[in-house]
C-alpha positions as CSV (number, residue, x, y, z in Angstrom):
1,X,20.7,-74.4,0.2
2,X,22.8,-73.0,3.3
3,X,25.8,-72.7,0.3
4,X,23.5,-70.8,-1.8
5,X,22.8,-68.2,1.5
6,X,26.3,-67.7,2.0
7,X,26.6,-66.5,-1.4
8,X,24.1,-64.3,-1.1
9,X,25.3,-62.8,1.6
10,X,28.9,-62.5,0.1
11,X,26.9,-60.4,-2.7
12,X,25.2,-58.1,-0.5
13,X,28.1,-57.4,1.4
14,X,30.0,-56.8,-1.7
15,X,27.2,-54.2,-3.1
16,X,27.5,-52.6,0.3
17,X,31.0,-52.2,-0.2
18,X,30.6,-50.9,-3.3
19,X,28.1,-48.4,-1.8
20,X,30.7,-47.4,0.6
21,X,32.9,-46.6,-2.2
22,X,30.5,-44.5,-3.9
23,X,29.2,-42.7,-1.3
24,X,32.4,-42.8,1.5
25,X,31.3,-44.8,4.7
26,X,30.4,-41.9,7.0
27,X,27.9,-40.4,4.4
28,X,26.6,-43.8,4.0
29,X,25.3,-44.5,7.2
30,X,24.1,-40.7,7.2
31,X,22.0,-41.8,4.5
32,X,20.8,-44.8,5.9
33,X,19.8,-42.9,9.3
34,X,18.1,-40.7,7.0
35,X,16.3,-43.1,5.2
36,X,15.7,-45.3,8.4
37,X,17.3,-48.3,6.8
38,X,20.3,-48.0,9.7
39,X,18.8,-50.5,11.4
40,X,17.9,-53.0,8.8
41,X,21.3,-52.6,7.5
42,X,23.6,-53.8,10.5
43,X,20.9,-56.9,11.0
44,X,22.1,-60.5,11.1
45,X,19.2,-61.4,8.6
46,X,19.9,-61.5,5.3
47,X,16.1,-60.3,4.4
48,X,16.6,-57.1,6.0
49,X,19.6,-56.4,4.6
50,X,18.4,-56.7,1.3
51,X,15.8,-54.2,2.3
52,X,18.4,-52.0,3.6
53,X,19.8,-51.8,0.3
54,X,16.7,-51.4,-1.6
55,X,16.4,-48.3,0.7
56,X,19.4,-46.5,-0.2
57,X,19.4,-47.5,-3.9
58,X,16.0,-46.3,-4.0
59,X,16.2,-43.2,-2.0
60,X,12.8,-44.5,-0.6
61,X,12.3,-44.5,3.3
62,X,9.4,-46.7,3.0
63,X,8.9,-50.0,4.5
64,X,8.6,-52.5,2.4
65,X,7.1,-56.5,3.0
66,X,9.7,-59.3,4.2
67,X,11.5,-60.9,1.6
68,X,12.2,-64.8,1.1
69,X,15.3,-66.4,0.3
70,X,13.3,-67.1,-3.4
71,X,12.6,-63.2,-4.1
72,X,16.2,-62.3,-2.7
73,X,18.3,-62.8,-6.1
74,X,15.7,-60.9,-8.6
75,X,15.8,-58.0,-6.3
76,X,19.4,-58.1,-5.7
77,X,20.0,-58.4,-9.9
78,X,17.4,-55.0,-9.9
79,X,20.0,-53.6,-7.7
80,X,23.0,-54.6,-9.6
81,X,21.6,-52.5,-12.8
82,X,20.2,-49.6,-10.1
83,X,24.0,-49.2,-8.7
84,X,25.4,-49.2,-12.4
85,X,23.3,-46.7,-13.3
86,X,24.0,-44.5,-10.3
87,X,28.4,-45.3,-10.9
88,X,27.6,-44.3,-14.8
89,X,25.7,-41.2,-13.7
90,X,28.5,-40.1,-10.7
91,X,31.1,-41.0,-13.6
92,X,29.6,-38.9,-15.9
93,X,29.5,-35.7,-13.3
94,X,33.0,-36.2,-12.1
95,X,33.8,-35.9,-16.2
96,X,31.5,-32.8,-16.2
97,X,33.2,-31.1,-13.3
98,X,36.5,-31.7,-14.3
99,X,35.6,-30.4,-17.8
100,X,33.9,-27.0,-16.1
101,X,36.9,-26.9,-13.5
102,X,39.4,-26.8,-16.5
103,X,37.2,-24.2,-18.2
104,X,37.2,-22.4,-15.1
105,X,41.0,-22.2,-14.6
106,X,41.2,-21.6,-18.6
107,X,38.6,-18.4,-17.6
108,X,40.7,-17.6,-14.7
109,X,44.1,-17.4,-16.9
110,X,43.0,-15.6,-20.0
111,X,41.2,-12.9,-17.7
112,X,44.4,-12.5,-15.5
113,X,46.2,-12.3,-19.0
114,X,44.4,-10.1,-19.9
115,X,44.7,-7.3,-16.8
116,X,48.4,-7.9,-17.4
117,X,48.0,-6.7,-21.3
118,X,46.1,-3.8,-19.5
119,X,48.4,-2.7,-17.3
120,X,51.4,-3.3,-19.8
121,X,49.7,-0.7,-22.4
122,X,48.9,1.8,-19.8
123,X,52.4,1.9,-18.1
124,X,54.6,0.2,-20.8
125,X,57.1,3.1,-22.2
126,X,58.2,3.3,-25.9
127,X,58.6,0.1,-27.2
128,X,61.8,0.2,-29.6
129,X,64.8,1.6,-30.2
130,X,63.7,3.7,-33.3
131,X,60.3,5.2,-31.0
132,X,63.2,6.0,-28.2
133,X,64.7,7.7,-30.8
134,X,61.7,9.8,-31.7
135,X,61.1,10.2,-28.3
136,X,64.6,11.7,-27.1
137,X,64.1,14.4,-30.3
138,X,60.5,15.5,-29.3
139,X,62.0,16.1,-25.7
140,X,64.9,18.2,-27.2
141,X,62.5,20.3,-29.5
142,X,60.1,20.5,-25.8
143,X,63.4,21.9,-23.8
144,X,64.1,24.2,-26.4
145,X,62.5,27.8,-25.8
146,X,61.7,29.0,-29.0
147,X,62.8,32.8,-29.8
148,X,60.3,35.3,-29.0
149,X,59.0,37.5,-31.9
150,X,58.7,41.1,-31.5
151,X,55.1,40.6,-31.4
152,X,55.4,38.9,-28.4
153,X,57.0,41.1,-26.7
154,X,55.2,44.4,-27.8
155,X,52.0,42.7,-26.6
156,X,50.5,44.1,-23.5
157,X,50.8,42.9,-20.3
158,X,48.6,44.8,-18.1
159,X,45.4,47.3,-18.5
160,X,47.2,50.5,-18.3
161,X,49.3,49.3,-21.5
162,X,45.9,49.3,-23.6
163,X,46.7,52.6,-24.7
164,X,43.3,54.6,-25.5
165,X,40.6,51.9,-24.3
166,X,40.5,52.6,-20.4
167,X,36.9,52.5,-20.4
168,X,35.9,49.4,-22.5
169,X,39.1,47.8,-20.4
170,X,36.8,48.7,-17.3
171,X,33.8,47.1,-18.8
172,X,35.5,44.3,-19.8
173,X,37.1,43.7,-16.0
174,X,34.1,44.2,-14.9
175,X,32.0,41.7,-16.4
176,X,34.6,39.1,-15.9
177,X,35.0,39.9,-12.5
178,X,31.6,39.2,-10.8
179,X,30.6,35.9,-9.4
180,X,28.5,34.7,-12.4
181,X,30.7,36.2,-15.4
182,X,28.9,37.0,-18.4
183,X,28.9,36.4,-22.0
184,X,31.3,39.0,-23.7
185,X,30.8,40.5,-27.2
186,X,33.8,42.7,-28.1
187,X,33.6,44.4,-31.3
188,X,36.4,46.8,-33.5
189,X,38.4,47.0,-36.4
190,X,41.0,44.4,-37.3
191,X,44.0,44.8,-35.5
192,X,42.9,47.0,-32.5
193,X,43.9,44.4,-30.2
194,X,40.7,42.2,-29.2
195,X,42.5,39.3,-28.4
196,X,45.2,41.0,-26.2
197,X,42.9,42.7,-24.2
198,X,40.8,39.2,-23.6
199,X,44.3,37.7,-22.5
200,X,45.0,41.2,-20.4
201,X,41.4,40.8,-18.9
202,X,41.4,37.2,-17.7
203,X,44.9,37.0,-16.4
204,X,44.0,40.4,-14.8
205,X,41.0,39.1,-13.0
206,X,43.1,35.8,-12.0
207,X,44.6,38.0,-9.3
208,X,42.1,39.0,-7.6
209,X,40.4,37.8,-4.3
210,X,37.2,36.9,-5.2
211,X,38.0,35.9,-8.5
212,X,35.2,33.3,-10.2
213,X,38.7,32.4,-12.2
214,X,41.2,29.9,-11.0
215,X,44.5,30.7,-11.4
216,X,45.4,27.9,-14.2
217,X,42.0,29.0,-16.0
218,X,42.7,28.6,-19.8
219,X,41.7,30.8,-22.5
220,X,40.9,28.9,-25.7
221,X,41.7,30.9,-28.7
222,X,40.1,30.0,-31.9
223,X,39.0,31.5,-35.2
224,X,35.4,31.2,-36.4
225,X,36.0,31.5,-39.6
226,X,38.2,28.0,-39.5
227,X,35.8,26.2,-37.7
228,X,34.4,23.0,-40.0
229,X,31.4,20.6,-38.5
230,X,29.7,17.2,-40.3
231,X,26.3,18.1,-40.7
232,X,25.7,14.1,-39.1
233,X,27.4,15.4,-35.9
234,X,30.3,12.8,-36.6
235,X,33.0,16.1,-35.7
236,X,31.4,19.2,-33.5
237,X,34.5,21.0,-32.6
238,X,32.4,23.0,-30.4
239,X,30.5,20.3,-28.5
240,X,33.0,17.5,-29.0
241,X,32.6,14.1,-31.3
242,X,32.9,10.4,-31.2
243,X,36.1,9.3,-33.4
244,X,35.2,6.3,-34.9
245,X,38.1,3.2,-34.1
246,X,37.8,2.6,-38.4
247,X,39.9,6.0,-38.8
248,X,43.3,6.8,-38.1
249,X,43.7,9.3,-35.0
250,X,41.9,6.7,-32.3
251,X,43.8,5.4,-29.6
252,X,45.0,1.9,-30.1
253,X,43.5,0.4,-26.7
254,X,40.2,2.2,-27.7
255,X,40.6,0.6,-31.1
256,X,41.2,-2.9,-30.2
257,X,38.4,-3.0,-27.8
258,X,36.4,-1.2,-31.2
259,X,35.3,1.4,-28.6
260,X,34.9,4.7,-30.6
261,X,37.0,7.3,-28.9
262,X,35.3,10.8,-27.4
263,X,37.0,14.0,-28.7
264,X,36.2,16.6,-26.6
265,X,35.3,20.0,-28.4
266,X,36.4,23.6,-27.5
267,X,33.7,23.7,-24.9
268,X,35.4,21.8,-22.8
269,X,38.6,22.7,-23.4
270,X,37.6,26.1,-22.2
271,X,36.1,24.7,-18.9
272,X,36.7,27.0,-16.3
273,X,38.4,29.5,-18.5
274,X,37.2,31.7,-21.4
275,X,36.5,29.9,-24.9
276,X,37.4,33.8,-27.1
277,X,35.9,32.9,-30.7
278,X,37.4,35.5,-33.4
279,X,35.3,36.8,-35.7
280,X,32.0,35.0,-34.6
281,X,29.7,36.3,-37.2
282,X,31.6,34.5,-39.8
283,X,30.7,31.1,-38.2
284,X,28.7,27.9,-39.8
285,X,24.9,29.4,-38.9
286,X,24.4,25.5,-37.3
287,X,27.4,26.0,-35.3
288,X,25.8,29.8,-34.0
289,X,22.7,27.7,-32.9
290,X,24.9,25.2,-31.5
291,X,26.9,28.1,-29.5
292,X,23.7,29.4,-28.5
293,X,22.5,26.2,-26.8
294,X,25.5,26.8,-25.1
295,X,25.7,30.2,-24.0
296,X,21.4,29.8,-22.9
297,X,22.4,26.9,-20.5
């Protein structure tokens, strides 16, 4: 009998060993405080230990009745299966955590990988020797000043070389020249100089001291009669468009990411600045309502 105690106790001090393991000593008798089994757990009798242990494999703070030497071996093979399950269970989490730590640090690399593919495309130059190339000869043609046509230079420069239109050049000033500059229709023959005397006008007004104008306000220049739209609003060259990634023309970080790429239209181009649209009444009629939209706001 007394052999048959000493092995018993050789077993519980084994499972509280292995509980040790699993839980790390400190946070052990943390637990045990907690689950008032402290006590029970550093007695000299063999019963109470046993109920220690029931405590902590249980999670149950509850006092439970006095054991006997008979009852002490079925309870302590209940807590042989209870402190396998709890060793499967802890094995299977550390598994899980090292699976969602490696996914993690899988995350974490592709994303940084990714910034470094962004930051390459946005301040990576030309990529070859042949786009180098290209690149060196559209610099050359950029330096070069191209001759100036005697068109060019017979244009006028100023007001007072708008021979014969003083008064409408006045007009015209003067409408630009206010703080809230107003929509300008200028009307004459082909050929009588519109255009120059828009360019004349706005660069005039630049220089003055309360000018609405900055003095790197554009004019945008364009034709009406050129001017093409898609009925589905796919290309507005007035109001601007959404170029689709599909078609050629979309930038290649825009088209990768299969974000469609905005175009912006000749109303923004002409931000600031004057948008001069030759020969308006020839326009698409949806573009005139269009334009109006614009010119009412």
């Amino acid at each position: 009998m007394k052999d048959a105690i000493e092995q018993l106790k050789l077993e519980v001090d084994a499972l509280y060993g292995v509980l040790a393991d699993l839980y790390g000593p400190d946070k052990l008798i943390l637990k045990a405080s907690k689950l008032e089994a402290l006590g029970l757990m550093r007695s000299e009798d063999l019963g109470q230990r046993v109920q220690a242990l029931v405590k902590l494999v249980n999670d149950d703070p509850t006092e439970k009745a006095a054991l006997t030497v008979e009852e002490i071996p079925d309870v302590l093979e209940e807590i042989h299966e209870q402190i396998a399950e709890i060793v499967a269970k802890r094995s299977v989490e550390d598994k899980l955590n090292q699976v969602v730590a490696e996914k993690m640090q899988e995350r974490h690399e592709e994303y940084i990988k990714e910034i470094k593919t962004q930051v390459l495309k946005e301040t990576a130059g030309p990529e070859n020797a042949q786009t180098l190339k290209k690149l060196a000869r559209l610099e050359k043609m950029n330096a070069a000043k191209p001759l100036s046509s005697a068109v060019e230079i017979l244009r006028p420069q100023a007001p007072e070389e708008i021979i014969g239109q003083e008064s409408a050049m006045q007009a015209l000033l003067a409408k630009l020249a206010t703080p809230y500059p107003q929509h300008i229709l200028i009307y004459g023959p082909p050929g009588v100089g519109k255009t120059s005397a828009a360019r004349v006008a706005l660069e005039t007004v630049k220089k003055f001291q309360d000018s609405p104008f900055g003095l790197d306000a554009p004019i945008i220049e364009v034709d009406g009669t050129t001017l093409r739209w898609d009925p589905r609003d796919v290309t507005n060259p007035l109001l601007g468009s959404v170029h689709d990634p599909i078609y050629q023309g979309a930038r290649r970080d825009m088209a990768d990411a299969g974000v469609p790429e905005p175009k912006l239209g000749l109303v923004n181009d002409a931000h600031t600045g004057v948008l001069f649209i030759d020969e308006i009444g020839e326009m698409d009629p949806s573009l005139l309502n269009k334009l109006l939209k614009v010119l009412e706001d």
